[in-house]
ZAMARGU-4260 file (C-alpha; in steps of 0.2 Angstrom, whole numbers, plus 5000, padded with zeros to 4 digits):
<rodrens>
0) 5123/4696/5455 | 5128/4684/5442 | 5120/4685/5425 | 5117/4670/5416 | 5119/4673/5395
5) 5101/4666/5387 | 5104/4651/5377 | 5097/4654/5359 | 5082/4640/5353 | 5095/4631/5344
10) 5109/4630/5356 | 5093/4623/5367 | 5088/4611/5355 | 5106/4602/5352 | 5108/4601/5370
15) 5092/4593/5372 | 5095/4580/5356 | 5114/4577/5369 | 5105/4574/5385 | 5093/4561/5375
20) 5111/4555/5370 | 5117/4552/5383 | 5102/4543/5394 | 5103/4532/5379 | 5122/4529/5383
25) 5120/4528/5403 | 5106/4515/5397 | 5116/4505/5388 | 5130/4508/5403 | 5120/4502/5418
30) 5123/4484/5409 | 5140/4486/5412 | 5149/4481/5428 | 5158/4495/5431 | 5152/4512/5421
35) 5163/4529/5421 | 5162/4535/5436 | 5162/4554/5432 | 5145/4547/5421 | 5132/4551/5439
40) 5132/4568/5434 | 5121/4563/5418 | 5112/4548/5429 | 5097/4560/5432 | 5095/4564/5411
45) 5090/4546/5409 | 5075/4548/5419 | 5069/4562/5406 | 5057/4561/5390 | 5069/4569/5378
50) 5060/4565/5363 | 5045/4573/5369 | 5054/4591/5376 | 5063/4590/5360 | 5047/4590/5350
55) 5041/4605/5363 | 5053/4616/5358 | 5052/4614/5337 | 5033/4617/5342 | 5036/4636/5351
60) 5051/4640/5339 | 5051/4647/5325 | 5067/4651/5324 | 5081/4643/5313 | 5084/4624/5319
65) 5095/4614/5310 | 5094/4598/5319 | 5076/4601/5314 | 5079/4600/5296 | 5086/4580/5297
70) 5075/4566/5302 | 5078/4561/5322 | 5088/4547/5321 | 5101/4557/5309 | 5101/4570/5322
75) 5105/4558/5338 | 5118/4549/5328 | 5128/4566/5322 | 5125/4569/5341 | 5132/4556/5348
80) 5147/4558/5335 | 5147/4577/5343 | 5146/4572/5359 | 5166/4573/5362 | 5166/4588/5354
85) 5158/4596/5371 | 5164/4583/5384 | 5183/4578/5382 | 5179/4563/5396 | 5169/4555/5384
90) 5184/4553/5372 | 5190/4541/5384 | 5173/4533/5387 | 5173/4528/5368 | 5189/4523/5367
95) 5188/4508/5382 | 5173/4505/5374 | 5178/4500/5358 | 5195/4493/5362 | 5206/4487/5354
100) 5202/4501/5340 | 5213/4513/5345 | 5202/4530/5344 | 5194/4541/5353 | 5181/4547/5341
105) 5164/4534/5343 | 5166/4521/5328 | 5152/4515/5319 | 5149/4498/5328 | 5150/4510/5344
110) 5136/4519/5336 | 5124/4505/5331 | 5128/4498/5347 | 5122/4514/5357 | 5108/4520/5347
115) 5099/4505/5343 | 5084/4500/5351 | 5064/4496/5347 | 5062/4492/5330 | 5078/4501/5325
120) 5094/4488/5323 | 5112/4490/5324 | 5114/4488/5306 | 5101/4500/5303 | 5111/4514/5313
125) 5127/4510/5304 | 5118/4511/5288 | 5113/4530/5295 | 5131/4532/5297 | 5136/4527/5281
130) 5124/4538/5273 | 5129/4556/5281 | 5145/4551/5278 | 5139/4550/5261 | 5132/4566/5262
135) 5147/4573/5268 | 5139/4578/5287 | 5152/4564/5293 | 5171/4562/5288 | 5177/4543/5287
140) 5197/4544/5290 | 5201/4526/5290 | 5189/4520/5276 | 5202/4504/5272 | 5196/4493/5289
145) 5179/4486/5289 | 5165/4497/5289 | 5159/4493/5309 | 5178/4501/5315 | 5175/4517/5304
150) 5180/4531/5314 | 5168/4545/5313 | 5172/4562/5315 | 5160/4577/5314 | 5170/4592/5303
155) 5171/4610/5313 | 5159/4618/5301 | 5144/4605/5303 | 5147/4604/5322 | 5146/4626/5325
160) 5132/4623/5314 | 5123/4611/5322 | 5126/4620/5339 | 5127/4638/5338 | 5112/4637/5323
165) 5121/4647/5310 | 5134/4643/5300 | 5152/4649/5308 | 5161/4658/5295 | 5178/4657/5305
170) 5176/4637/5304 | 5176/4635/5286 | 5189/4628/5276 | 5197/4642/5263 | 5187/4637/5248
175) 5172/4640/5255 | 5166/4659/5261 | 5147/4666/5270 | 5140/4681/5262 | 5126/4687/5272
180) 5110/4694/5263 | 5112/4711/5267 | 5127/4711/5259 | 5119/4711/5243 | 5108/4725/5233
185) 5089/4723/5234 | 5083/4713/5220 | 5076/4729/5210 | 5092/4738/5211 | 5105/4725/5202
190) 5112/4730/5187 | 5106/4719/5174 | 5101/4720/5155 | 5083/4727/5153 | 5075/4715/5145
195) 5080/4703/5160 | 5074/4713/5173 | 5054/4707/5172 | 5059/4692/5172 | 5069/4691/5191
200) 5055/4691/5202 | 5048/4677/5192 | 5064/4668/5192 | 5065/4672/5211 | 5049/4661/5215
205) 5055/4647/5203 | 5066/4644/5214 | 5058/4646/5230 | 5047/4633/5223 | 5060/4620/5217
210) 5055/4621/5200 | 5071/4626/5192 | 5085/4620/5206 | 5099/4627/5198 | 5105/4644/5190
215) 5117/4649/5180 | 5123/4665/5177 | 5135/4669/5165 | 5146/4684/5161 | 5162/4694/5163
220) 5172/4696/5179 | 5165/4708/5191 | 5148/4711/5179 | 5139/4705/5195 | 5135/4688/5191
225) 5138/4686/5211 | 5128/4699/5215 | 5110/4692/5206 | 5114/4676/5213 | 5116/4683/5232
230) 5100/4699/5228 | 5090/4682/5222 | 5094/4672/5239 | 5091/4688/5249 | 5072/4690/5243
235) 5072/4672/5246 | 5077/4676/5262 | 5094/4665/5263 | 5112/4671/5265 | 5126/4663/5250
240) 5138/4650/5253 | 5151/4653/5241 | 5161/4640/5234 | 5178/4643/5223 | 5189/4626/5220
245) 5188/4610/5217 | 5175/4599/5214 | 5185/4586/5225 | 5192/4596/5241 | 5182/4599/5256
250) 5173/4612/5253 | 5163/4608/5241 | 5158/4591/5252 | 5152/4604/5262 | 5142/4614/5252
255) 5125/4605/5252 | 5126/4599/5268 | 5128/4616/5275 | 5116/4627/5265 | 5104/4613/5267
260) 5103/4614/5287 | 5111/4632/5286 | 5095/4638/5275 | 5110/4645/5265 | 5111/4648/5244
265) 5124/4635/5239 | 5135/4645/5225 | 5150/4637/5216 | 5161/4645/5205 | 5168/4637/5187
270) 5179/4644/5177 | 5181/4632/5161 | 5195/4637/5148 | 5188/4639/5131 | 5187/4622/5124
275) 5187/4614/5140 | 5169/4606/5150 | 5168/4609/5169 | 5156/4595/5176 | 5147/4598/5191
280) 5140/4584/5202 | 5124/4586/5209 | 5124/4593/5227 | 5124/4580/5242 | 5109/4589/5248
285) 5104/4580/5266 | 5089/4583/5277 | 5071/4589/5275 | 5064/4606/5264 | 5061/4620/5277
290) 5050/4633/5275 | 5060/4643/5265 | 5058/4632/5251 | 5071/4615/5243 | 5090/4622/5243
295) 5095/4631/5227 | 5111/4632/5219 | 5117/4646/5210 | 5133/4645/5196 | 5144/4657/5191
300) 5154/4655/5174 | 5162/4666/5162 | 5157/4667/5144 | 5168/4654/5138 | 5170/4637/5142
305) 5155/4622/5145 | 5147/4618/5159 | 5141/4599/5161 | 5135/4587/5176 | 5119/4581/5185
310) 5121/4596/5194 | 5115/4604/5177 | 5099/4595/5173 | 5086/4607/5170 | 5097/4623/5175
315) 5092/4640/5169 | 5106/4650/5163 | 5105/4670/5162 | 5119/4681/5155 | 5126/4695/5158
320) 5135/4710/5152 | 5144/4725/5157 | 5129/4739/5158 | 5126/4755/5149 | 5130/4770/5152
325) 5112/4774/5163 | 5121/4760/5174 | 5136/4765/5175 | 5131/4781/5180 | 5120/4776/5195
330) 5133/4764/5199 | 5146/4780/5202 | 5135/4789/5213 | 5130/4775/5222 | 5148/4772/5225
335) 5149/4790/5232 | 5158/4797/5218 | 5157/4816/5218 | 5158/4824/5204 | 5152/4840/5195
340) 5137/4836/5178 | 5151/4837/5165 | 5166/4827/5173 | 5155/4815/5181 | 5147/4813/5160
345) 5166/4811/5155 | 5170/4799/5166 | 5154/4788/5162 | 5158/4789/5144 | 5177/4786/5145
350) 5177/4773/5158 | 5167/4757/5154 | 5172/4747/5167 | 5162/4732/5175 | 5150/4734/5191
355) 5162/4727/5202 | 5178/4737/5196 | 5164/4752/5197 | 5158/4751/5216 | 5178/4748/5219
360) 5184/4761/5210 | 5170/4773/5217 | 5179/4776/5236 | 5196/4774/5227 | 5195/4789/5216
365) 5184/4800/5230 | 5202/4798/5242 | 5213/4802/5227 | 5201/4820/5223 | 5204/4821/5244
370) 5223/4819/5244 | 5224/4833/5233 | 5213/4846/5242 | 5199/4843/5233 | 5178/4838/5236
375) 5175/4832/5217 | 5182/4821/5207 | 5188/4825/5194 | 5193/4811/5176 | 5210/4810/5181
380) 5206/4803/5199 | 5197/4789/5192 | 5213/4784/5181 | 5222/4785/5195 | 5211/4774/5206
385) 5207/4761/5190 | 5226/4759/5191 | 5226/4753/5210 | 5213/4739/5205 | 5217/4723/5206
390) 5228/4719/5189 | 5237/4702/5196 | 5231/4691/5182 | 5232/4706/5168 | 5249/4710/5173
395) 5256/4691/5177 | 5254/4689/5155 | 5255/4708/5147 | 5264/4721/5154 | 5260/4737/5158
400) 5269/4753/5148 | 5273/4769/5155 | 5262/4784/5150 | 5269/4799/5140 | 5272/4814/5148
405) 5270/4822/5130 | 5254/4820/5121 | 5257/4827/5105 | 5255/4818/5090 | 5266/4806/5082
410) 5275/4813/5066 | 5264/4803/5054 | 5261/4804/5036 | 5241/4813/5029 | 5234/4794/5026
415) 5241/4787/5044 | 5237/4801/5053 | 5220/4801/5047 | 5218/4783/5050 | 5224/4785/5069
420) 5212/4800/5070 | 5195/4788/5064 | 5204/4775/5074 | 5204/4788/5093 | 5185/4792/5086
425) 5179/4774/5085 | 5187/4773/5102 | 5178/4787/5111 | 5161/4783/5102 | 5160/4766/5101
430) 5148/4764/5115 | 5135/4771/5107 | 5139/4768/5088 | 5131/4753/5086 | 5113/4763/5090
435) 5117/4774/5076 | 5118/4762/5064 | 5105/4752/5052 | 5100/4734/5060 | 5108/4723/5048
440) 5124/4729/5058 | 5118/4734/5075 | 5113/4718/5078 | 5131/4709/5074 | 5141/4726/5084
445) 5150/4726/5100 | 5159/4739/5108 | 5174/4732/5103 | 5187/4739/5093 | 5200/4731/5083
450) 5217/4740/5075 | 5232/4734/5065 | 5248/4745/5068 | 5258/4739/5051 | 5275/4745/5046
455) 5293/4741/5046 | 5305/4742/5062 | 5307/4758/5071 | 5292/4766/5063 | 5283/4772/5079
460) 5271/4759/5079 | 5271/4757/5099 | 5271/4773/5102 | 5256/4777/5092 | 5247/4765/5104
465) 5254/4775/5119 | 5248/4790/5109 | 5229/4781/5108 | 5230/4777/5127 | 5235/4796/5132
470) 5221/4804/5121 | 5210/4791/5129 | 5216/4792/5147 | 5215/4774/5148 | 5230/4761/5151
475) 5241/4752/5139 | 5245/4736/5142 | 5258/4726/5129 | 5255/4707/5129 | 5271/4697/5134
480) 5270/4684/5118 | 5285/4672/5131 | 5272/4672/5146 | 5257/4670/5135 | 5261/4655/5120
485) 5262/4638/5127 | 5269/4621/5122 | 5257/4612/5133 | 5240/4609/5122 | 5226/4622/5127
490) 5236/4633/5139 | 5239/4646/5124 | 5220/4648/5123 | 5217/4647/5140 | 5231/4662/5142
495) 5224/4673/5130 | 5208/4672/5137 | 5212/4678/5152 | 5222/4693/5145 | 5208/4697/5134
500) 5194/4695/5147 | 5203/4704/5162 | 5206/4721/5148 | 5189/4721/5144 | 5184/4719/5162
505) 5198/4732/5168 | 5194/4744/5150 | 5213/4746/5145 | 5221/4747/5129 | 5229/4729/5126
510) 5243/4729/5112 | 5245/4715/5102 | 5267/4716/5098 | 5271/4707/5084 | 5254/4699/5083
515) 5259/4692/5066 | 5266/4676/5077 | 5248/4672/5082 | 5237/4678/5067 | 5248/4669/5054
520) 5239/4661/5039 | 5230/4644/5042 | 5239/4629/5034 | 5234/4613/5027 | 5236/4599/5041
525) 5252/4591/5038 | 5255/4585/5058 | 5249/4589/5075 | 5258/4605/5075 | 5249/4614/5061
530) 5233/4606/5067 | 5236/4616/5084 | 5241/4631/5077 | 5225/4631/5067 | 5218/4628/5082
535) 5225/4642/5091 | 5222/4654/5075 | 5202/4649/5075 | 5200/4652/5093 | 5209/4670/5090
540) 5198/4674/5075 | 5183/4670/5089 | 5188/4677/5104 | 5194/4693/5095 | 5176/4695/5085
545) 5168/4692/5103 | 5182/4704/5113 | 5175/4722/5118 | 5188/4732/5123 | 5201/4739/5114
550) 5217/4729/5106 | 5228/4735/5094 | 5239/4723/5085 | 5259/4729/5078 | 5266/4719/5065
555) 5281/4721/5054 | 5274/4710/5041 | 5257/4710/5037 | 5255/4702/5022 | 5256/4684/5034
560) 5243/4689/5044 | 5226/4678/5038 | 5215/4685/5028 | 5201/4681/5042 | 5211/4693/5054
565) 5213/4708/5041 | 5193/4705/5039 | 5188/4706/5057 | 5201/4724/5059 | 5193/4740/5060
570) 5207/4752/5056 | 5223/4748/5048 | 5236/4762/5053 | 5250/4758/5040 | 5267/4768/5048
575) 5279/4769/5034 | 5297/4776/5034 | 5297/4795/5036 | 5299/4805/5022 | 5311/4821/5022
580) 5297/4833/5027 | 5292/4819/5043 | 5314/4817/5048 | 5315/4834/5051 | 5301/4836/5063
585) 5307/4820/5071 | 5324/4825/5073 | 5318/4843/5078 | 5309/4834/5094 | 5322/4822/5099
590) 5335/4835/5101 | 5337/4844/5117 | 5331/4863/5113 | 5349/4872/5118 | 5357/4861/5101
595) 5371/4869/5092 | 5368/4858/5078 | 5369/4872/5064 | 5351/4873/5052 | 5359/4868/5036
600) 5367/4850/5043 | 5349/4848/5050 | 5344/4849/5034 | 5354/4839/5027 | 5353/4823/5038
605) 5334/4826/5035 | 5333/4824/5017 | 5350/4813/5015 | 5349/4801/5030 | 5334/4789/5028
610) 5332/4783/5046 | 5315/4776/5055 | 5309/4787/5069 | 5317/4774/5080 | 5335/4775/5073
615) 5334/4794/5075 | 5328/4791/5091 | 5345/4781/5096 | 5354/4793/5085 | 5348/4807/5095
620) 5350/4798/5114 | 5369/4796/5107 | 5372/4813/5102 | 5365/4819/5119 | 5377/4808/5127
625) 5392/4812/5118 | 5388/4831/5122 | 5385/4826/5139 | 5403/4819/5140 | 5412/4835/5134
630) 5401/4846/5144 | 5393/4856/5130 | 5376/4857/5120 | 5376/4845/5104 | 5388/4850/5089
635) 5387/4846/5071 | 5402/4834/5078 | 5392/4824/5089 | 5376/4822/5077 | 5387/4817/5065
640) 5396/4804/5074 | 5379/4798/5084 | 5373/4793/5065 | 5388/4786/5056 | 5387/4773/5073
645) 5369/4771/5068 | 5373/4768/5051 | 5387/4756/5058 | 5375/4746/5068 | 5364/4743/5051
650) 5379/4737/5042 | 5375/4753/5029 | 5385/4764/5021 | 5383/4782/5030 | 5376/4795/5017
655) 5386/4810/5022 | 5402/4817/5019 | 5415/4814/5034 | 5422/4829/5033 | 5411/4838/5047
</rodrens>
């Protein structure tokens, strides 16, 4: 026996708003001569009271209608705009109709001239029309002709809708994407600051009320600023249409209309530069409030940037952060992490990475412990996952440098070396520093940190900021100065914010090369170009005071950097040219351990040969070659011809007598 598949209410109710289409059409056809004559198949619709078996149904239903949330007359026009959407004959039906406008889509003279009737004229109708295309539940594609030959067309996602009573993820266009409501956490479980969580149920029924329409939430990427916007809708009991583009392409035309008759959260996405003001127009909400409450919209922005437009009026804005440790450390076992007391406490002090880059990186480093044999994670997992995350904008403007295979300190003088110590402390406490501290500096404190590698050339300053990423087990990413400074006005900033933004999101160690070209001293304004260099030093001296990761700045020239920056530092590492003592112990781990060089020449080029550690570095890298070449360990002979080439390439007179 054939089954038949049960039509949902909604399916039922569009068909039933179709038939009372059609009669109306077969009504106006029986004036006609000669009607379609495929159309006796409908003839028996037009003897039926749709109106009253529509109202029926909305009366025994209580599920989701959205023809129910528009006034009738909207609902029979998008319907009889629909209608060859489910019957390709009627295609040609419009088109004889309304020759000679070539088009098989009903016009809006076609329109009026159908649905008008009783005290309702054809003007009226078109003027419907003209309104939902307004609204964006109609697309106009010839809107040069006169307005009774607009074409209209219903677009794929209003139609699904419309039919099939929910909105059709699989018919939306790219900038628009359906996130169901249990897709998010319960209301009560989102990570958010304390002293905000009181205040979300509150803020929940504000919005069911339509008091405040819009919210903002605020913050860094992946803090969960989606995630409150999607647990609010889900305790209003509404999935989330999510919106990243433009404020012209067609998804956001869509956006009201959809989450108005899809019962859905409308959610846009800006992401103004700093400096720059990202208006938002006011939603083209159509239809009638449901039970459910007026439509809201949610906004997510990042900390920078303005946000302006009717859209705007009256919004609530919320902000939010990266979350403790207590967060960070129900986040990982929520993500599934396994881990035993102590590693699982290292990695939550170590790692202070954002919610989202949390619950991602949770699954990641559990299969990395796996691949290995093993049930726990253990801190060396999780660098391993954090390193798969996604880095596309980080690594498009800074690029990412090797780790060292040998973390044992650089050769650094007693001051230097006890400045990089204070600096690796401040690193690993600087969570939970600010909380030890008296108010007067609590209250300004982030977890930032902020270092100033100074010394000449070849003094190791790079590799002392590997050095700070090894003992810290977290990445070091060098910022590409080309990729980053721009002619064009603004694009500078705008770079530099997202570098800055995605370190503190991904917690990696950003170095600043030759930061001196950024941080040079302001200048009085003599033309255009010091007035935006000023520019782009004053938003530097912000967003630096602001950033809360880690950023280490190398320059060979201090003494230019302004005096704001050296203010806003909190270590200054100054790497000068190794003495005697230092040479030796650089030269000693340079050289490969079966060197014949004799102790005495050691010695010698040591206390005599005043090279940077990078010059004995490409002293050393020579010698090993020449060796390398004869088949033999190093000699006196090689060492001493790797550094008279050294000495060459400085254009220096070489120290050492030639007779070796």
């Amino acid at each position: 026996m054939t089954q038949v598949a049960e039509v949902s209410p909604a399916a039922r109710h569009a068909e039933l708003y179709r038939h009372a289409v059609a009669a109306r059409l077969l009504g106006r056809l029986s004036e006609q001569e000669e009607p379609a004559p495929w159309l006796a198949e409908y003839r028996a619709l037009s003897h039926v009271d749709w109106d009253h078996e529509i109202d029926e149904l909305e009366a025994v239903t209580a599920e989701h209608l959205p023809l129910a949330r528009l006034e009738p007359y909207d609902a029979l026009v998008l319907m009889a705009a629909g209608l060859i959407e489910e019957d390709i004959r009627f295609g040609s039906l419009f088109a004889t109709l309304q020759e000679p406008l070539a088009s098989r889509r009903p016009c809006f003279g076609l329109l009026g001239w159908l649905l008008a009737g009783g005290s309702t004229t054809t003007g009226e109708v078109m003027a419907r029309c003209q309104r939902l295309a307004q609204a964006g539940l109609v697309v106009v594609d010839n809107p040069a002709d006169p307005r009774s030959e607009w074409v209209a067309r219903l677009p794929v996602a209003i139609w699904d809708l419309l039919r099939g009573g929910t909105i059709a993820a699989p018919s939306l266009p790219p900038s628009l994407k359906l996130r169901p409501a249990d897709s998010f956490p319960p209301l009560d479980e989102v990570v958010v600051p304390p002293e905000l969580r009181a205040s979300l149920p509150r803020i929940s029924g504000l919005l069911a009320s339509g008091a405040v329409s819009t919210l903002v939430v605020r913050g860094p990427e992946s803090s969960g600023r989606l995630t409150l916007l999607g647990s609010i809708a889900g305790r209003l009991g509404r999935d989330v249409l999510v919106h990243e583009g433009s404020v012209d392409d067609e998804g956001w035309r869509l956006l009201g209309p959809l989450a108005a008759l899809g019962g859905a959260m409308a959610v846009t996405v800006a992401t103004p530069a700093p400096g720059e003001t990202c208006r938002i127009p006011a939603l083209p909400l159509f239809g009638k409030s449901d039970a459910n409450g007026p439509v809201p919209l949610g906004v997510v922005a990042g900390r920078h940037g303005g946000l302006t437009g009717p859209a705007l009026d009256g919004a609530l804005s919320l902000v939010l952060h990266s979350g403790d440790a207590a967060d960070r450390h129900r986040l990982w076992l929520d993500g599934g992490l396994r881990a035993s007391p102590a590693d699982l406490e290292e990695v939550v002090e170590r790692f202070l990475l954002t919610p989202g880059n949390i619950r991602r990186a949770a699954p990641l480093a559990q299969a990395v412990a796996a691949s290995q044999g093993r049930s726990q994670v253990v801190p060396s997992d999780v660098r391993a996952a954090t390193g798969t995350l996604s880095r596309q904008v980080l690594e498009t403007l800074a690029t990412h440098l090797r780790p060292l295979d040998d973390v044992a300190p650089p050769v650094l003088g007693p001051v230097a070396a006890a400045e990089l110590a204070t600096l690796l402390s401040l690193c690993r406490h600087r969570e939970r520093l600010p909380g030890r501290t008296g108010a007067a500096i609590s209250s300004t404190m982030n977890r930032g940190v902020r270092a100033l590698f100074s010394g000449p050339s070849g003094t190791g300053k790079t590799l002392a900021a590997r050095y700070v990423g090894a003992q810290l087990g977290l990445d070091v990413y060098r910022i590409d100065l080309a990729a980053v400074v721009s002619k064009y006005i603004g694009e500078t900033e705008r770079n530099l914010d997202q570098v800055l933004g995605r370190a503190e999101e991904l917690d990696v160690v950003l170095l600043l090369d030759e930061g001196d070209a950024l941080m040079t001293g302001r200048t009085e304004v003599g033309n255009a170009n010091d007035r935006y260099a000023n520019l782009e030093t004053n938003f530097l001296l912000q967003r630096l005071e602001t950033f809360e990761g880690i950023v280490i700045i190398t320059s060979n020239a201090s003494n230019r950097i302004d005096a704001a920056f050296q203010r806003r530092i909190d270590v200054t590492v100054d790497l000068l040219p190794p003495d005697a003592d230092a040479r030796h112990q650089i030269w000693a781990v340079h050289l490969p351990p079966d060197h014949a060089v004799s102790p005495q020449l050691l010695e010698e080029v040591a206390r005599r040969c005043t090279l940077t550690g990078g010059r004995i570095r490409n002293a050393s890298l020579h010698a090993c070659l020449l060796a390398l070449e004869g088949d033999r360990p190093v000699t006196d002979e090689d060492l001493v011809s790797a550094i008279q080439r050294e000495y060459r390439r400085m254009g220096a007179t070489f120290p050492l007598a030639t007779h070796r």
